[in-house]
VOTIRO-881873 format. One record per residue (C-alpha): residue number from 1; x, y, z. Coordinates in steps of 0.5 Angstrom, whole numbers, padded with zeros to 4 digits. Layout:
N
{site NUM {X Y Z}}
...
END
This chain:
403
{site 1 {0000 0000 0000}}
{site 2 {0005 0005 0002}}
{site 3 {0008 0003 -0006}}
{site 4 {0002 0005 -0009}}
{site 5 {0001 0012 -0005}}
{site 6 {0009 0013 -0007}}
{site 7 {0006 0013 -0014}}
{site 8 {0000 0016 -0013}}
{site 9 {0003 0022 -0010}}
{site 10 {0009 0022 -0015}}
{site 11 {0004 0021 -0021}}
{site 12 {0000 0026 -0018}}
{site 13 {0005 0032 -0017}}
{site 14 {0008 0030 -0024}}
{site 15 {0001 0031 -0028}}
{site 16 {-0002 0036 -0025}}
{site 17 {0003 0040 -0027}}
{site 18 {0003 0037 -0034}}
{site 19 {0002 0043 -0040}}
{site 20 {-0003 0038 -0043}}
{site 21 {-0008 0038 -0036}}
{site 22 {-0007 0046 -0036}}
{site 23 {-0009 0047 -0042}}
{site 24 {-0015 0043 -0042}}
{site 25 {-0016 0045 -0035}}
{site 26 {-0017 0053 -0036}}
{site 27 {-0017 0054 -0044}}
{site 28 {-0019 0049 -0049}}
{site 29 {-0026 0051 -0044}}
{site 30 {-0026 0058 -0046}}
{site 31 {-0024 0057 -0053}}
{site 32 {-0030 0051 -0053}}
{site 33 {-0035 0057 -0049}}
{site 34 {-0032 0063 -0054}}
{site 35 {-0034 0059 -0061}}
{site 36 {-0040 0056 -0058}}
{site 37 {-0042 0064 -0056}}
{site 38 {-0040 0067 -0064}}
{site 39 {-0043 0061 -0068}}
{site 40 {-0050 0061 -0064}}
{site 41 {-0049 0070 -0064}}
{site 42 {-0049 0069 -0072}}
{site 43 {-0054 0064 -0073}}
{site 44 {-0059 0068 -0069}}
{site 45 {-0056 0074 -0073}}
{site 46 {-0057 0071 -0079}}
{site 47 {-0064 0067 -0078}}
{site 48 {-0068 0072 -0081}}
{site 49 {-0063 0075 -0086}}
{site 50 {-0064 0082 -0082}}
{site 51 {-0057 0084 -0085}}
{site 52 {-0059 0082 -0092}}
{site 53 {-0059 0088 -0097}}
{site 54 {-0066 0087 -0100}}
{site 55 {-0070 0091 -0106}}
{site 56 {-0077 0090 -0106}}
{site 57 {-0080 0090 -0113}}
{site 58 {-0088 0091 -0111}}
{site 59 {-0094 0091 -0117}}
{site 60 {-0098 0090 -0113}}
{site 61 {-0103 0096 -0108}}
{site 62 {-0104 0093 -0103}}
{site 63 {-0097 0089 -0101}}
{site 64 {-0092 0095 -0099}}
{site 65 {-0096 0098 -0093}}
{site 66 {-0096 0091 -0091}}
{site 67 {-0089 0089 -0091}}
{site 68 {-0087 0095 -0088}}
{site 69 {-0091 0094 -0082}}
{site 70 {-0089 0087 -0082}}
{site 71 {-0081 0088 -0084}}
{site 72 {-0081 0093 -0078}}
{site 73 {-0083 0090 -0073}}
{site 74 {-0079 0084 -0074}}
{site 75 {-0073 0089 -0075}}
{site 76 {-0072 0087 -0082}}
{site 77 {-0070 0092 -0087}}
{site 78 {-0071 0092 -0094}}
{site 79 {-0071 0097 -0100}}
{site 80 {-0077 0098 -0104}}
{site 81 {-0076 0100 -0112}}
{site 82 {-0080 0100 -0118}}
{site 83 {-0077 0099 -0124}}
{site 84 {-0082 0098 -0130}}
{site 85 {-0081 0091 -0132}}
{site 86 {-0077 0084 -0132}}
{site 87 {-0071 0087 -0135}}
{site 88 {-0070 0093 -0131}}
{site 89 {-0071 0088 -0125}}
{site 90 {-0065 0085 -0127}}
{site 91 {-0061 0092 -0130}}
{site 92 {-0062 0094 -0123}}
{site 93 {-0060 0088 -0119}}
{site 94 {-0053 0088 -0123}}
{site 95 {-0052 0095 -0122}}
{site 96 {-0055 0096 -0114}}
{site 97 {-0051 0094 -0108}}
{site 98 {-0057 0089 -0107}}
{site 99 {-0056 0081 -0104}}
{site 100 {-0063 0080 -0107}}
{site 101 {-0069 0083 -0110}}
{site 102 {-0077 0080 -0108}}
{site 103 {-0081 0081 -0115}}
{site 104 {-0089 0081 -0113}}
{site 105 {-0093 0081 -0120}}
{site 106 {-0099 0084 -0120}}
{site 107 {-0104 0077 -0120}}
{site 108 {-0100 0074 -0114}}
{site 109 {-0108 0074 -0111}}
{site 110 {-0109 0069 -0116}}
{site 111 {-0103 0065 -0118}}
{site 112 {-0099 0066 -0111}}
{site 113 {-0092 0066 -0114}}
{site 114 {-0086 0072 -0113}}
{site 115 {-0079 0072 -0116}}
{site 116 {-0074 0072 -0112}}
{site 117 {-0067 0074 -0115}}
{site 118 {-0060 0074 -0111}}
{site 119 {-0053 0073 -0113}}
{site 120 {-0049 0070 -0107}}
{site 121 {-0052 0064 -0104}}
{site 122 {-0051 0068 -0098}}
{site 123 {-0057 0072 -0101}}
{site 124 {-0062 0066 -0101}}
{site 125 {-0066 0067 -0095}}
{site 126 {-0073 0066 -0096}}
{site 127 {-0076 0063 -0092}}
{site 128 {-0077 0069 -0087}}
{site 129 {-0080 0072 -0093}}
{site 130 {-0085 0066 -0095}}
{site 131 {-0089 0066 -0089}}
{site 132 {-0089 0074 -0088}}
{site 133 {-0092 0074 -0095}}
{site 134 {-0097 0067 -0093}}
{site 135 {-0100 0071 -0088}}
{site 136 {-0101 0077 -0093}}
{site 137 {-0104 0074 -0097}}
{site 138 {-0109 0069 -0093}}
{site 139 {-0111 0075 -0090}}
{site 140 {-0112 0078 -0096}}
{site 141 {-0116 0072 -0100}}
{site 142 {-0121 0072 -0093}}
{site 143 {-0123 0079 -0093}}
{site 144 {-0124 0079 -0100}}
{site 145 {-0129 0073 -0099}}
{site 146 {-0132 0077 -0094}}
{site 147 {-0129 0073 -0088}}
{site 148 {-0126 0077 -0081}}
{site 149 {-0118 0074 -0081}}
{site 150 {-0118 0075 -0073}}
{site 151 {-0124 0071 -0074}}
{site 152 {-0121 0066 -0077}}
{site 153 {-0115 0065 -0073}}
{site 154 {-0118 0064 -0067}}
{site 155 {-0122 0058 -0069}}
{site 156 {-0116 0056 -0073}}
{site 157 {-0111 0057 -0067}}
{site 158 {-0106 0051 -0065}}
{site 159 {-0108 0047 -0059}}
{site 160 {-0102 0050 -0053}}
{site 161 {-0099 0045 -0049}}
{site 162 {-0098 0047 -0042}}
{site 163 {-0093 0043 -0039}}
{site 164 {-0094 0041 -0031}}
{site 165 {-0089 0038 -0028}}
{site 166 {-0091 0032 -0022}}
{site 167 {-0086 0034 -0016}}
{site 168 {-0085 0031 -0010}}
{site 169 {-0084 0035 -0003}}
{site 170 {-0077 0034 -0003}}
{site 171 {-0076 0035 -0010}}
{site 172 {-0073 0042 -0014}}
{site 173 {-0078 0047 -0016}}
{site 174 {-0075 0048 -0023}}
{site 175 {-0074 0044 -0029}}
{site 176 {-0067 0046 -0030}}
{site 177 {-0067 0040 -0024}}
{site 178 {-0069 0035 -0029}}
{site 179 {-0063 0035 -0034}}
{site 180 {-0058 0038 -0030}}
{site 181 {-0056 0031 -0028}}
{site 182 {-0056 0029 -0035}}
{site 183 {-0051 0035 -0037}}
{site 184 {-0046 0034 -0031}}
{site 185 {-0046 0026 -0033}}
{site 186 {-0044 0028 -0039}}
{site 187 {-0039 0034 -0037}}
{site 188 {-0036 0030 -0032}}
{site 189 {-0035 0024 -0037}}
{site 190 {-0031 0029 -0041}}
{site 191 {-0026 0031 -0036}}
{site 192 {-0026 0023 -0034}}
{site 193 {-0023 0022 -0042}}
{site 194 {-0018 0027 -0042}}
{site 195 {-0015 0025 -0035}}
{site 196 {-0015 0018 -0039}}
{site 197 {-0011 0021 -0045}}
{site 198 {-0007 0024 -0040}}
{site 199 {-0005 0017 -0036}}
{site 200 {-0005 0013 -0044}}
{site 201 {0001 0018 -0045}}
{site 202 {0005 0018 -0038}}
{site 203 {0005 0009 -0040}}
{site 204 {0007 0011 -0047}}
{site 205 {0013 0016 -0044}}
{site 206 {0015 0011 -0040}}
{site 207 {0015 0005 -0043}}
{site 208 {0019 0008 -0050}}
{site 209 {0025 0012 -0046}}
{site 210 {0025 0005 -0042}}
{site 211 {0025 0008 -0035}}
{site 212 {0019 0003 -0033}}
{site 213 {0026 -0003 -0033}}
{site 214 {0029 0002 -0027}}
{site 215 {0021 0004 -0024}}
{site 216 {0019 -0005 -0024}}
{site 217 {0026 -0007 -0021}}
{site 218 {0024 -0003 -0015}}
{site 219 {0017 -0003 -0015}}
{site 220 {0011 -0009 -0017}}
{site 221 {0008 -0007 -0023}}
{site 222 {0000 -0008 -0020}}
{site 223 {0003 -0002 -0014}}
{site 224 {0005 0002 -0020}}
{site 225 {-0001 0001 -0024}}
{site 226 {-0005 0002 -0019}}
{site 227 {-0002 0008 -0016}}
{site 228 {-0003 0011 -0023}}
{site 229 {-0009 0011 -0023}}
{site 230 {-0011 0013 -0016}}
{site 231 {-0006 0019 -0019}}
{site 232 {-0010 0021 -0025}}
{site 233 {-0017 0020 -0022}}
{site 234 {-0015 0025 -0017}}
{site 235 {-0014 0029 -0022}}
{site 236 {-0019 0028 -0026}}
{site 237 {-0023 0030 -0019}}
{site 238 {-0019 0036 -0019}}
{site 239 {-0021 0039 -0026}}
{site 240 {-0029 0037 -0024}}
{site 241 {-0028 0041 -0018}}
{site 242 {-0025 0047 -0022}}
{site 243 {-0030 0047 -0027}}
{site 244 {-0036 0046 -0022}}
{site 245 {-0033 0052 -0019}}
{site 246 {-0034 0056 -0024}}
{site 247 {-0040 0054 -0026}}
{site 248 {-0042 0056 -0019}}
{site 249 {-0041 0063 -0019}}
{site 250 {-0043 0064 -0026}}
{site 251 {-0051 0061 -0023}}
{site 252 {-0050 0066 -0017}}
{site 253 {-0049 0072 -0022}}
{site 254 {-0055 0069 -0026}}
{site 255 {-0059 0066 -0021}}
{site 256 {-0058 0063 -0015}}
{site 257 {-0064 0059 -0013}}
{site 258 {-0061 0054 -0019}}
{site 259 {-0055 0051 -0014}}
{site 260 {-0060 0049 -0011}}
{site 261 {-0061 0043 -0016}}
{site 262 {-0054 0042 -0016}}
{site 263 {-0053 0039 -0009}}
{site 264 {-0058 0033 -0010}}
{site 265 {-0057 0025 -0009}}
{site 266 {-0057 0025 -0016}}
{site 267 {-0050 0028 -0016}}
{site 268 {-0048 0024 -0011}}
{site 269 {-0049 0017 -0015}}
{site 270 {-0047 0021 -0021}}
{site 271 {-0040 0022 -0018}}
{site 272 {-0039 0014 -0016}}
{site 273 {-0042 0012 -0023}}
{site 274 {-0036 0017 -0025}}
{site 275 {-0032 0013 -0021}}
{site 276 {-0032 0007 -0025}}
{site 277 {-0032 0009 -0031}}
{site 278 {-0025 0012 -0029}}
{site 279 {-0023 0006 -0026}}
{site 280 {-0025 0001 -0034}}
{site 281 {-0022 0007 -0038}}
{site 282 {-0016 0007 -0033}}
{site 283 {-0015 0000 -0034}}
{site 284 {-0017 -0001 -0042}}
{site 285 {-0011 0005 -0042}}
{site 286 {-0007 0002 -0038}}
{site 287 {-0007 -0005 -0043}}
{site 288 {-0007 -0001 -0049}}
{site 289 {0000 0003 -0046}}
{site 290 {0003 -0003 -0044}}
{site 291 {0002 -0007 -0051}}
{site 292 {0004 -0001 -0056}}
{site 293 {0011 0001 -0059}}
{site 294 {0009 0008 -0059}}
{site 295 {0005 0014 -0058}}
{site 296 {0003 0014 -0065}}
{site 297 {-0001 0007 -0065}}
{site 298 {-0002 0009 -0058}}
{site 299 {-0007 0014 -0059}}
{site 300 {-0010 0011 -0065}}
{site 301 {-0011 0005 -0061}}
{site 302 {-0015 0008 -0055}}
{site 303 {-0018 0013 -0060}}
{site 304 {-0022 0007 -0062}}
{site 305 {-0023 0003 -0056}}
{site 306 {-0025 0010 -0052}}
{site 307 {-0031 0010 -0057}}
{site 308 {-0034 0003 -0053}}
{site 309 {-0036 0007 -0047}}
{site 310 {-0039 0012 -0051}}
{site 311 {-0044 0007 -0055}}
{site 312 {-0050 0009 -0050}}
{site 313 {-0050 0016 -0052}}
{site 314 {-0053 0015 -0059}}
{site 315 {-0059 0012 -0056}}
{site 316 {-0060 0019 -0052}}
{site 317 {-0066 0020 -0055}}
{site 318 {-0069 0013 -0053}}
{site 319 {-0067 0012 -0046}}
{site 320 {-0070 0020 -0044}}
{site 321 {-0076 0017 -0048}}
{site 322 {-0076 0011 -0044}}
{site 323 {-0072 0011 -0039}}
{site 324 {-0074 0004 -0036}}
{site 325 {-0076 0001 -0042}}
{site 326 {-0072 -0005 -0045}}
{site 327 {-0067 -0002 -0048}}
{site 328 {-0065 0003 -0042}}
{site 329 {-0065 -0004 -0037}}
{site 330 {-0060 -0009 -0043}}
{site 331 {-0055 -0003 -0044}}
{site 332 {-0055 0000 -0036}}
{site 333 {-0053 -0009 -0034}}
{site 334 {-0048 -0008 -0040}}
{site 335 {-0041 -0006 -0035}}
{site 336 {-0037 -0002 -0041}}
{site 337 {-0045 0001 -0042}}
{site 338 {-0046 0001 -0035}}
{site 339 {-0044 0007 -0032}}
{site 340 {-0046 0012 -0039}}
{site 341 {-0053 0009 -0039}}
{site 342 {-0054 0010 -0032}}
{site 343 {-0052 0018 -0032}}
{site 344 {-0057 0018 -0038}}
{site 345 {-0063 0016 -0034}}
{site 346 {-0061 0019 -0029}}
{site 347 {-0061 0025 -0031}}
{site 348 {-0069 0024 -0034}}
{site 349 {-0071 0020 -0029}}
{site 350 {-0071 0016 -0021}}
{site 351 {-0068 0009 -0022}}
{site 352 {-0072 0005 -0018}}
{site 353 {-0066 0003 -0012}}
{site 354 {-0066 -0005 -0014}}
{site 355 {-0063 -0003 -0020}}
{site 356 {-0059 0002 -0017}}
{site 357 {-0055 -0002 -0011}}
{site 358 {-0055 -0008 -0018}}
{site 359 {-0051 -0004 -0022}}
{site 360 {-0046 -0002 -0017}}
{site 361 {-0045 -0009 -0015}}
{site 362 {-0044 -0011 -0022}}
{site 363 {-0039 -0005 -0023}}
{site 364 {-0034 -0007 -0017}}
{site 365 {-0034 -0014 -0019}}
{site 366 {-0032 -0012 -0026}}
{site 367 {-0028 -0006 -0024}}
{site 368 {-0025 -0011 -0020}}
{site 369 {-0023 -0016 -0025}}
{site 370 {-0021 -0012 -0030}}
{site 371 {-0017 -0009 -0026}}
{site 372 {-0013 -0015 -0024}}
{site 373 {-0013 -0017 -0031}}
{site 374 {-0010 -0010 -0033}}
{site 375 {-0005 -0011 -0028}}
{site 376 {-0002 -0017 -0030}}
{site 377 {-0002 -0015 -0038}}
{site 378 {0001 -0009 -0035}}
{site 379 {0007 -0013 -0033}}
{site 380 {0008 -0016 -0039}}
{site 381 {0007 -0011 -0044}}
{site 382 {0011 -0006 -0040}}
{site 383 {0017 -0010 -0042}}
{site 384 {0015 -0012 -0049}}
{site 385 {0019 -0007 -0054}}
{site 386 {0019 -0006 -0062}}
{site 387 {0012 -0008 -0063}}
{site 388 {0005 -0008 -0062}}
{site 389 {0002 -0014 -0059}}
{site 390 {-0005 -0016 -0061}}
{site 391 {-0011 -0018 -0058}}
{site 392 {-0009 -0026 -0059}}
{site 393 {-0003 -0024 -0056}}
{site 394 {-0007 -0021 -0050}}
{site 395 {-0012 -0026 -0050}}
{site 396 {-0005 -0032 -0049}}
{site 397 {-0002 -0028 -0044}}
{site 398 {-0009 -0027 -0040}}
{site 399 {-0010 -0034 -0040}}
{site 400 {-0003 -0036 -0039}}
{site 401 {-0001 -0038 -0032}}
{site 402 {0007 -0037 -0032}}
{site 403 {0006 -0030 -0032}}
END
């Protein structure tokens, strides 16, 4: 024991100054909040083309006054014109400063067709402008046939869903509760697959500069191993309490009452969940260290294996559907599943207890031999240099008791 918290405090002292863990620490999440921050700013600045340089060409005695109204209350601009004729139109198109020129014939009552003309795809934006023009167009159908337009939305209006949620008296107040389980599972799973990549590096590092022949000469390859991964679990904690911290005063300036969602049982069970799949990354990275020559097959390695705990993830949709259905129960007794699936389902619903102490359990005797079995192959492969061992090789040293 004293072996591994040797390691463990040199592993510890060693990664958390690692420029890799600093830089995915405190800014690839900036550069992650700033894209998300300029990209959702212009998509919702573009959305309704209010910066397209449009002209309205309108043969109509009705649309003009209409469209104003319409334009100015969504804050879209548009330039009204009247050249004489198709021609002109498109004289006037090549010559303006126009993305785009709208041409509504005299007869679209009747045939219900406009001309849109534009340059650059950039100036193709016309669905703002089809439902503007709809609703010109239906009202105006209606009124000349002798119907009230308000008249005719209220008996056509679409049913309202009001949403009520059932709360037990312990429960959270607001909605926000519900899925903020579902967005923490998967902020942490994040944190743990960097902390991951981090130890698959450090074996690689050691195993290619041969230090782990001076490193096992001294120590047993189950208490360095071993030591590593409470290492880099210790620090994959540290992150997830950095950025906790920081999500917590970004709530207090936005709204305090929100942390009272954060501290819930859910959150707990949600950390040891975290725990395990830690605990199955670590081993999974531990054996595919030990079993390649270099970072390089390294990494290409883990890139695939890595993908195995995230499998539950593209059935999202069905297990917030149905959180106890079949599909959510199969996956969350799936151990590489297990963990993923029940941070999903817990963050949209309550997991009756019997499942819960059943999923744990299943996760300690898995954890535990996975484990032994990484400590084992970890030993063996820490030692083999010059090629890459493959999964026949892995499976004869497994099954193999001279080792």
């Amino acid at each position: 024991m004293r072996e591994i918290l040797r390691v463990a405090q040199w592993e510890f002292t060693k990664g958390i100054k690692n420029k890799t863990f600093l830089f995915l620490t405190f800014v690839f999440p900036i550069i992650i909040v700033l894209i998300t921050g300029v990209v959702s700013y212009f998509t919702m600045r573009d959305v309704d083309g209010s910066n397209l340089n449009l002209a309205i060409v309108d043969e109509t005695d009705f649309m003009t006054t209409m469209l104003e109204e319409n334009f100015t209350h969504h804050e879209y601009q548009a330039e009204f014109i009247s050249p004489d004729s198709l021609a002109e139109i498109e004289k006037t198109f090549q010559e303006g400063d126009y993305d785009a020129i709208l041409h509504i014939p005299e007869n679209v009552v009747e045939t219900n067709e406009v001309y849109y003309f534009f340059k650059e795809i950039s100036g193709l934006e016309t669905d703002f402008i089809k439902n503007i023009l709809t609703d010109i167009l239906v009202n105006k159908r209606l009124v000349d046939k002798g119907y009230s337009p308000l008249e005719i939305k209220e008996l056509t209006a679409n049913v309202r869903i009001i949403n009520r949620l059932i709360k037990g008296e312990e429960e959270e107040e607001f909605s926000f509760g519900i899925i903020l389980p579902f967005f923490m599972a998967m902020f942490m799973f994040f944190a743990v697959f960097l902390s991951g990549s981090i130890l698959l590096q450090s074996i690689i590092t050691e195993k290619t500069n041969r230090i782990v022949e001076i490193i096992l000469s001294s120590i047993s390859a189950r208490a360095l191993m071993f030591g590593k991964i409470i290492a880099y679990a210790l620090i994959s904690m540290v992150q997830i309490l950095i950025w906790l911290l920081v999500a917590v005063l970004l709530i207090l300036l936005i709204d305090p009452k929100l942390l009272a969602s954060m501290f819930t049982f859910k959150i707990i069970l949600i950390l040891l969940y975290v725990f395990f799949c830690f605990a199955i990354i670590a081993g999974l990275n531990a054996i595919i260290g030990a079993s390649t020559k270099d970072a390089q097959s390294g990494t290409q390695s883990a890139g695939y294996i890595m993908l195995i705990p995230l499998i539950p993830i593209y059935f999202t949709t069905s297990i917030m559907q149905n959180p106890g259905g079949v599909l959510s129960k199969v996956l969350s007794y799936i151990p590489f599943f297990t963990p993923t699936t029940t941070m999903i389902r817990l963050g949209f619903s309550t997991p009756p207890a019997n499942e819960i102490i059943a999923t744990f359990a299943l996760l300690l005797v898995f954890t535990y031999i996975l484990m032994i079995l990484a400590a084992k192959l970890f030993r063996i492969g820490m030692l083999m240099y010059g090629k890459n061992v493959n999964l026949k090789e892995l499976i004869k040293w497994a099954r193999s008791k001279d080792y």
